[in-house]
N, C-alpha and C positions, 0 to 999 in steps of 0.2 A: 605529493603536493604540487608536483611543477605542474602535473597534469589536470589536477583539481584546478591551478591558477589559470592555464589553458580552458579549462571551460566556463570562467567566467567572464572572459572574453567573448564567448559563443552563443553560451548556451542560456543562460540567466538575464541579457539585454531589453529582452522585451519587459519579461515580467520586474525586471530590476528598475524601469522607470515611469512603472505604471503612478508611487507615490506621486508623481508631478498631476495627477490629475484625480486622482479616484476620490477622496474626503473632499476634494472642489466642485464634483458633479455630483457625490448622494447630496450636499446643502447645495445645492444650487435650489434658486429660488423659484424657476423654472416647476421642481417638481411638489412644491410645497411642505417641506419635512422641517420644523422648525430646530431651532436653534439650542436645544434644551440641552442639559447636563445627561439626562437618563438618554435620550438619542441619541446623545455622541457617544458614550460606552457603548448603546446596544447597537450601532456603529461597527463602533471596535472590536464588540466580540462577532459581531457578523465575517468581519475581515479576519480575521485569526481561523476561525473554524472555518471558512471557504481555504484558505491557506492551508488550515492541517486537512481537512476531509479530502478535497479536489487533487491539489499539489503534491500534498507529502503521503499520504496514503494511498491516493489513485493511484497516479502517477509513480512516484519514487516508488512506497512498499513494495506495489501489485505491476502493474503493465510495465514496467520498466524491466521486467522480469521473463513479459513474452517478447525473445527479440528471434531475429531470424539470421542465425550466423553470426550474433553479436550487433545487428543493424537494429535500429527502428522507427519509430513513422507510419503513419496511416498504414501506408502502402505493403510493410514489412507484416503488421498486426493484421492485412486484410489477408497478407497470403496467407502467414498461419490459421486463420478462421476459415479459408477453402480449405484445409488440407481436413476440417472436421467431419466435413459432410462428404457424403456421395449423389443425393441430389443434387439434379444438376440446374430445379427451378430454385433452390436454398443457395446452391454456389452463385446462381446468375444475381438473386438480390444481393446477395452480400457483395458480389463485385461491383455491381453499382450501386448500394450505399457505400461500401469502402472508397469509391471512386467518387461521388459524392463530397465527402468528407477531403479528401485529395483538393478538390476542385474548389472547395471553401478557401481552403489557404492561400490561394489567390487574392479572394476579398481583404484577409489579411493581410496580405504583404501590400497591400497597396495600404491601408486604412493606417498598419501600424506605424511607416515612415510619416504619413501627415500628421495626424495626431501627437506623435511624441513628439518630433520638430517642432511643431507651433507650437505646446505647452511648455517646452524649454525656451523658446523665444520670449515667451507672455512675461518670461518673469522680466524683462527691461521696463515693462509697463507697470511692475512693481515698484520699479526706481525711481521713475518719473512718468510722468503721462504723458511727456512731451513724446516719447517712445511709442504711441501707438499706432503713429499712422506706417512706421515702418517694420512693424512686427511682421505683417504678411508678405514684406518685399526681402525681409530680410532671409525667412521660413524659406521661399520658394528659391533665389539663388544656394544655400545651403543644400535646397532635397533636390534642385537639378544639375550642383556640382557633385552631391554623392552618387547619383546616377552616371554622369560624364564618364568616373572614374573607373568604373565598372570594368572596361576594358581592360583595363590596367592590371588587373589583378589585384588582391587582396594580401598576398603572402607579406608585402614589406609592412602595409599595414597593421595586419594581423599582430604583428610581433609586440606588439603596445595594446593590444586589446587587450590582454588578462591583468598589467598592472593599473591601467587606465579602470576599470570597472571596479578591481581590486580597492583602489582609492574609494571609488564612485560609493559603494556600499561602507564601508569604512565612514566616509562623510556622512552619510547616510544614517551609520548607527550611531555616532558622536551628535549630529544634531537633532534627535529623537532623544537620545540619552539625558541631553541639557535638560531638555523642558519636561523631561519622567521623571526627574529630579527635582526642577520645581512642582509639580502636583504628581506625587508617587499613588497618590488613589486613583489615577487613571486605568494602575495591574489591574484593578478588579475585573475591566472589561476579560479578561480573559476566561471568567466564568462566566458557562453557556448561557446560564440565568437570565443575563442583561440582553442576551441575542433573544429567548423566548418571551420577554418582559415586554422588548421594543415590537414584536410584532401586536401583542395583548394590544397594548397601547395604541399602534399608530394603524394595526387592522390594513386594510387596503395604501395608504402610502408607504408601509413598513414593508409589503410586497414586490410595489413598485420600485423602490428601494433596492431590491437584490439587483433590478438593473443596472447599476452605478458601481454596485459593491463587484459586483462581477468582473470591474475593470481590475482588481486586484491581480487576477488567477489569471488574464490575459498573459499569455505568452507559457504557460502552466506545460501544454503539449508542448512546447519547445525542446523539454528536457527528457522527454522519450525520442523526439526526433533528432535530436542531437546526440543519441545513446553513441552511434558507429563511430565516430570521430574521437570520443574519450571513453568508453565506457561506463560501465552503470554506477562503478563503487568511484569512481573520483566525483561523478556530478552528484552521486549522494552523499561524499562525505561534503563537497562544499556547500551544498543547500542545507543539510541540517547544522553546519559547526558553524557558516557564516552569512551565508546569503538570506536564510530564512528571520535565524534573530535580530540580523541587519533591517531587514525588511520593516520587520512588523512593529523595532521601537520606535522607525521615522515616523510610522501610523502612529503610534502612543504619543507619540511627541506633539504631532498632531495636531489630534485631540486635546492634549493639557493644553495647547496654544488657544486651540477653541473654547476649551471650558473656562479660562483667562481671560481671552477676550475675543465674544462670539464676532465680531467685525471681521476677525481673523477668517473667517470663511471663505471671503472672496478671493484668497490664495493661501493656503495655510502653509502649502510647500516651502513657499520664498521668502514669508513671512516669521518661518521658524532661522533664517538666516540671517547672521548678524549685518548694518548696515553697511558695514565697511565692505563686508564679503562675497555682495551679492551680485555682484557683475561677474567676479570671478566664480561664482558659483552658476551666474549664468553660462558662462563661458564650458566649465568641465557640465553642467547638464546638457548644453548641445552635444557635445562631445559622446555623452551616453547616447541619446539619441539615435546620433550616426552609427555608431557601432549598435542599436539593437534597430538599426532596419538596414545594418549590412545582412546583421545574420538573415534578415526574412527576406532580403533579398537574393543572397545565396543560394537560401531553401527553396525557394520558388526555379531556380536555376538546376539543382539536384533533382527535387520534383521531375519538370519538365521532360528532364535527361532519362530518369527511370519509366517514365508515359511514354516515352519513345519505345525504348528498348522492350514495353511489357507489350507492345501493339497497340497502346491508347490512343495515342500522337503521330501526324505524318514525322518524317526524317526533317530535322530542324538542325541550321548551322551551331555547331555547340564549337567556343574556341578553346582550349585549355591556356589556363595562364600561368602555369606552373609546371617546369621540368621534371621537379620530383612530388607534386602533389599531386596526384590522380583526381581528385577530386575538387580543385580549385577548376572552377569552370567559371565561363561567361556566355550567356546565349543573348544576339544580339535583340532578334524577336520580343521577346519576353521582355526584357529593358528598358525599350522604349515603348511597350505595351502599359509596363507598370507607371515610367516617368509619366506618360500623360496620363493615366487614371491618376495619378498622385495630381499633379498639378490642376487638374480637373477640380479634385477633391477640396483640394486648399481654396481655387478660387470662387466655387461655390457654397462651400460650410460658414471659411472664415476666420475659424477659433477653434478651439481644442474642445469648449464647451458644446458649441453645433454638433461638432465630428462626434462628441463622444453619444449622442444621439443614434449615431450610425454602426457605433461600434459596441462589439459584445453579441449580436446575435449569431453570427459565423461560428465563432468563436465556440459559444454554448451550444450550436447544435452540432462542431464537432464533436467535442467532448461525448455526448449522448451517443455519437456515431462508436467512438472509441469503447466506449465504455458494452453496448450491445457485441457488439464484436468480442472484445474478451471477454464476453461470457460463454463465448463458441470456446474458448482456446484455454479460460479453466473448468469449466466443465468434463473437454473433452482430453484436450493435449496435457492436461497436468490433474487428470483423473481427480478432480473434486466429486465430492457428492450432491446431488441435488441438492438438497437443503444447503450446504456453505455456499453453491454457486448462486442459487435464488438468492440469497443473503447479498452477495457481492451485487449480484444485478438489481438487486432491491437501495440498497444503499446508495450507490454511486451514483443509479438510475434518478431515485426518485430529488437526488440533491442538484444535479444535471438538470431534469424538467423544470424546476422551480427556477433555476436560473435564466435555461431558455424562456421559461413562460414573462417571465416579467419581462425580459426583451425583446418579448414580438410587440409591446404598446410601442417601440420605437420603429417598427417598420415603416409606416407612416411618415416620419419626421428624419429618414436617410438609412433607416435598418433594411430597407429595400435593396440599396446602392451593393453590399456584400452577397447578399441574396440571390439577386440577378447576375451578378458577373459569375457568382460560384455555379448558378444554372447555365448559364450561359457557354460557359467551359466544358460542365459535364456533358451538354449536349455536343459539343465539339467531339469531345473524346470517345463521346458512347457510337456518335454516328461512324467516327471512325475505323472503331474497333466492330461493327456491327458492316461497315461496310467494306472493309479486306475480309472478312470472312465472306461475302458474300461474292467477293471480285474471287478470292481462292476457289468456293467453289462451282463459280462460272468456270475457271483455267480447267480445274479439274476436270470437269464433263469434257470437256475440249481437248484433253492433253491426250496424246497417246500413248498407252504402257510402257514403260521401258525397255520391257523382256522380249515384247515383241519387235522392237524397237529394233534392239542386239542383234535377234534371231535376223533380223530382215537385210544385218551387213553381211551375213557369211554367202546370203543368196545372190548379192550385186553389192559387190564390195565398195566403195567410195573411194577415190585417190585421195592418199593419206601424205602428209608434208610432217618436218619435224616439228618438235616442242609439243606444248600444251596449252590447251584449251581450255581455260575455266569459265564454267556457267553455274549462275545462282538460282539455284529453283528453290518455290517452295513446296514442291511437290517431287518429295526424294523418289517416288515411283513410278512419275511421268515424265516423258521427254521436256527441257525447254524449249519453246517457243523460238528463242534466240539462236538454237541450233539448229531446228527443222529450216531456220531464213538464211543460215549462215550455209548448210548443205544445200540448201536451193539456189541460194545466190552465187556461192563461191563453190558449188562442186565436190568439196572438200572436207577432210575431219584431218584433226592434227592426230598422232601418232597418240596422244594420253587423251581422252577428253576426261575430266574430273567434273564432277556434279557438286557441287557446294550447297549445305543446308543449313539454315543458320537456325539454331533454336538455343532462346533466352528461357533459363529457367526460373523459378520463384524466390531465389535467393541471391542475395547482394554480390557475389562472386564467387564465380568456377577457378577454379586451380587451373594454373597450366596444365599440370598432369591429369587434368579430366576436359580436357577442352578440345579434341579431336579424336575421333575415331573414323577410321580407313576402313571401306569393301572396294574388295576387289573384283569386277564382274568380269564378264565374257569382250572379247573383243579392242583390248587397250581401254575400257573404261574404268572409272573407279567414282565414287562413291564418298566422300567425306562430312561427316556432319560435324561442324561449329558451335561448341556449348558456350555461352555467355551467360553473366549474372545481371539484374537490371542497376545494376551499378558499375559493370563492365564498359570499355571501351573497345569496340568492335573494331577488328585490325585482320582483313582476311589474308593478307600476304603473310603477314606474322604466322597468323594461324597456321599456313600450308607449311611454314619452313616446320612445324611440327610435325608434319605428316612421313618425314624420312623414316622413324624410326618404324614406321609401320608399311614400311614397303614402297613409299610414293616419297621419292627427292622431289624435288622443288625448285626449280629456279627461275626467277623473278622476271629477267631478262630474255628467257625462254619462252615466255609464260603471256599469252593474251586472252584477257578477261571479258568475254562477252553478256552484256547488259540489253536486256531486251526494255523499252521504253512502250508500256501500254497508252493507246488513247481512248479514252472511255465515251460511249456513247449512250445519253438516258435511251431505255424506251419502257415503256409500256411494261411494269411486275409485282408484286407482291412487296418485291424486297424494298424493305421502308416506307415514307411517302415518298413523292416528288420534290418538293424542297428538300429534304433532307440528302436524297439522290445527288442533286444538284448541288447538295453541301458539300459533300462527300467528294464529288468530281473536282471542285470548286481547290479542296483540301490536296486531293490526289496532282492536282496538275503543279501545284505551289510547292510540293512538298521538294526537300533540299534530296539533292542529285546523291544516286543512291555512292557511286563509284569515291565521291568525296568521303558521304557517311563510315564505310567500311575500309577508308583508308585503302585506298584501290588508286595506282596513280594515271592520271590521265591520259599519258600516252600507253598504255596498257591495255585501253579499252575501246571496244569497241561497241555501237548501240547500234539495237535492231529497232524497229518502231512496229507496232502492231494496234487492227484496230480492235476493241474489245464493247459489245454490249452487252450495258446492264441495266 
């Protein structure tokens, strides 16, 4: 239970204050869906089945299921779907829809803090009118002191997230509960009937429709990506024993407000609140808010950190804010990338109504991403049969496109705004990762053997001084660069030189006891390669004092770290276009110093500069 209450702090934030707006945007008058009794149940059952089919079935039953070492997230579900195939044109698309999908949740974390902020502000404007000229002054000092704090860390915070939401939904379920008690015929919506009724009827707006309803299920992937942090059985017992039922009586509630009296439309959230209560009610919905675009601002923070480590992302300042949390991080980049797309966001939409125009399409073509993907990983990794995997990818798929399809008519009207930033990124990441591979094997043609390398100290030995020498290559069978400058320049090889290899593998983290392995070669050299998980924090002096037991002591103070510093020069290749070349270099020269990244301390090292065409 404490850990179940733990993730309702976390992991349910997004999707837990979607009521503040979802029944206000399908009747918005904007789309034209009237105000009828048979609408608002076929409404309601639209919301319960995207809740049970999406949420509790996708999500919870099924992919919560494919985790990788207990982790999940895009990122976790894209490794397991490489590990199915052997092609390697099948690996490449999946890594860049996987990455793709990644690169959305950006659009999200920006969309989710504006949107929920200003729809918990609007409700003062339920109080009085005289509240509305300060609604967006108020919206934007709140989302740019939840940014400010960033630095600070989360952990003191955190400790009131889980009874703070705990309450949140509790209120939640009690004022849904009032008004299902005055009109208890609103249960029926729970039969699918009223869902296939309302399309019969309303035909092309009943479509449209699913655009709005969709806002329900936002935040849906939350609770696979939150798998690492609690587990799969706490976040599933508290989604089906209280956050679910919580959920979907505020929507019942609703509804009976609407079918009472359809005026109720123009907010039914803060309208279903008694008068006395609603400041105070405004007050703890802000409060939700902040805590579901901490979490998406976290995730973006996590993200970022495992894009580094997989080779998506240059070396980016990540700070940790926490002694004993590995995982509480702040990256400053990304912070103040999102605050001004937030604040951007707020000052051009305006209202929660505009924003929700914008929002949902990211969203639903996650989903669709997630959803292709673990058909790779039950088909293959959890030996299904065709037919039940067809099934899974038929199902899931075809409830996924209908969502997305009704929210591409908002692309237009700000569904652009998530689209482009999620393109925009993946092009970052893709040229990245597209352009170290190409810088590696530029080094490579250039590098010389190692073996022969060795062979050529026993014939004109070098003057050798004590301590050691450590050099980072990524080419454990070629000499560094750093060393060929350091023996040309200084004459000299220290008495150990050590070759360091840093290789991240496809899983959230390596044990110490698989995180170093020692060779020993000819001539005082050695060999170590460095396993890290993309959730791992890279610590190469850590790593070496591991290296004793395998024959290589280590000491810190002995020990000088040479960093060879590439300067990159376009010319004339195949490799990519030319802007992108230019991206690439753009990316390469900004990126945060390698000696900091790996925890390598400054007087330790030393940098060669070299020039490199590419």
């Amino acid at each position: 239970m404490p850990v179940a209450l733990a993730a309702m702090g976390v992991v349910f934030g997004d999707i837990g204050t979607s009521p503040l707006y979802t029944m206000k945007e399908v009747f918005n008058a904007h789309h034209g869906l009237a105000v009828t009794p048979d609408n608002v149940l076929g409404v309601l059952s639209l919301v319960f089945w995207a809740l049970t089919i999406v949420v509790s079935l996708k999500y919870v039953v099924f992919i919560m299921r494919a985790d990788n070492r207990g982790e999940g997230g895009i990122m976790a579900l894209t490794s397991l779907a490489l590990r199915t195939t052997r092609s390697p044109r099948l690996a490449s698309a999946m890594a860049a829809v996987g990455l793709f999908g990644a690169a959305l949740f950006y659009g999200d974390g920006v969309i989710t803090p504006a949107i929920s902020v200003l729809s918990a502000v609007e409700g003062l404007e339920v109080a009085t009118p005289a509240f509305r000229p300060y609604v967006l002054p108020i919206s934007l000092v709140v989302l740019t002191g939840l940014f400010l704090i960033q630095s600070k860390g989360t952990a003191r915070v955190g400790a009131v997230f889980g009874p703070v939401m705990l309450f949140w939904f509790a209120t939640l379920g009690v004022l849904g509960a009032i008004n299902v008690l005055r009109h208890p015929d609103v249960l029926r919506a729970i039969n699918p009937a009223y869902a296939l009724a309302f399309f019969e009827a309303n035909r092309g707006l009943g479509f449209l429709a699913l655009g709005a309803v969709v806002l329900a299920i936002t935040g849906g992937e939350a609770l696979y990506a939150d798998m690492g942090h609690f587990g799969r059985r706490p976040i599933k017992m508290a989604w089906f024993g209280f956050v679910f039922p919580a959920l979907y009586l505020n929507y019942l509630g609703q509804g009976a407000l609407i079918l009472d009296n359809p005026e109720a439309v123009k907010n039914p959230f803060y309208l279903l609140v008694p008068e006395p209560l609603l400041y105070p009610m405004v007050a703890l919905s802000t409060l939700a808010t902040i805590i579901a675009s901490q979490a998406v601002i976290s995730g973006a923070f996590s993200l970022t950190k495992q894009a580094v480590q997989l080779g998506y992302s240059p070396r980016i300042h990540v700070v940790h804010t926490s002694e004993k949390e590995v995982g509480q991080i702040y990256v400053p980049n990304v912070n103040w990338m999102l605050l001004a797309s937030v604040v951007a966001l707020v000052l051009g939409f305006r209202s929660s109504s505009a924003l929700a125009s914008a929002y949902g399409i990211a969203v639903t073509l996650t989903m669709m991403i997630d959803t292709v993907l673990a058909f790779f990983v039950v088909r293959t990794l959890w030996n299904w049969g065709l037919g039940a995997s067809l099934a899974f990818l038929l199902l899931f798929f075809s409830v996924d496109f209908a969502f997305f399809s009704a929210n591409t008519v908002k692309i237009f009207d700000g569904g652009w705004f998530p689209l482009a930033l999620g393109l925009a990124i993946h092009t970052l990441l893709m040229t990245w990762k597209q352009g170290r591979a190409a810088l590696a094997e530029r080094m490579r043609i250039d590098t010389m053997p190692l073996d022969l390398f060795i062979q050529s100290m026993f014939h004109d030995p070098p003057i050798r001084v004590p301590g050691t020498g450590v050099f980072m290559t990524t080419a454990p069978d070629g000499v560094p660069r750093a060393l060929l400058h350091n023996l040309l320049h200084n004459k000299v090889l220290h008495a150990r030189v050590v070759l360091v290899n840093v290789i991240t593998d496809d899983v959230p983290y390596v044990p110490a006891s698989e995180r170093v392995r020692v060779e020993e070669l000819d001539f005082g050299f050695f060999r170590v390669f460095v396993r890290y998980g993309f959730k791992d924090d890279p610590d190469i002096p850590s790593a070496l004092g591991l290296c004793e037991s395998q024959g290589l002591p280590f000491e810190l103070m002995e020990s000088s770290f040479f960093l060879g510093r590439e300067n990159l020069i376009p010319k004339a290749s195949s490799f990519l276009g030319l802007w992108r070349k230019r991206l690439f270099i753009l990316m390469f020269r900004n990126a945060h110093s390698a000696a900091d990244f790996f925890c390598i301390p400054a007087n330790r090292v030393v940098e060669f500069g070299t020039q490199v065409e590419l």
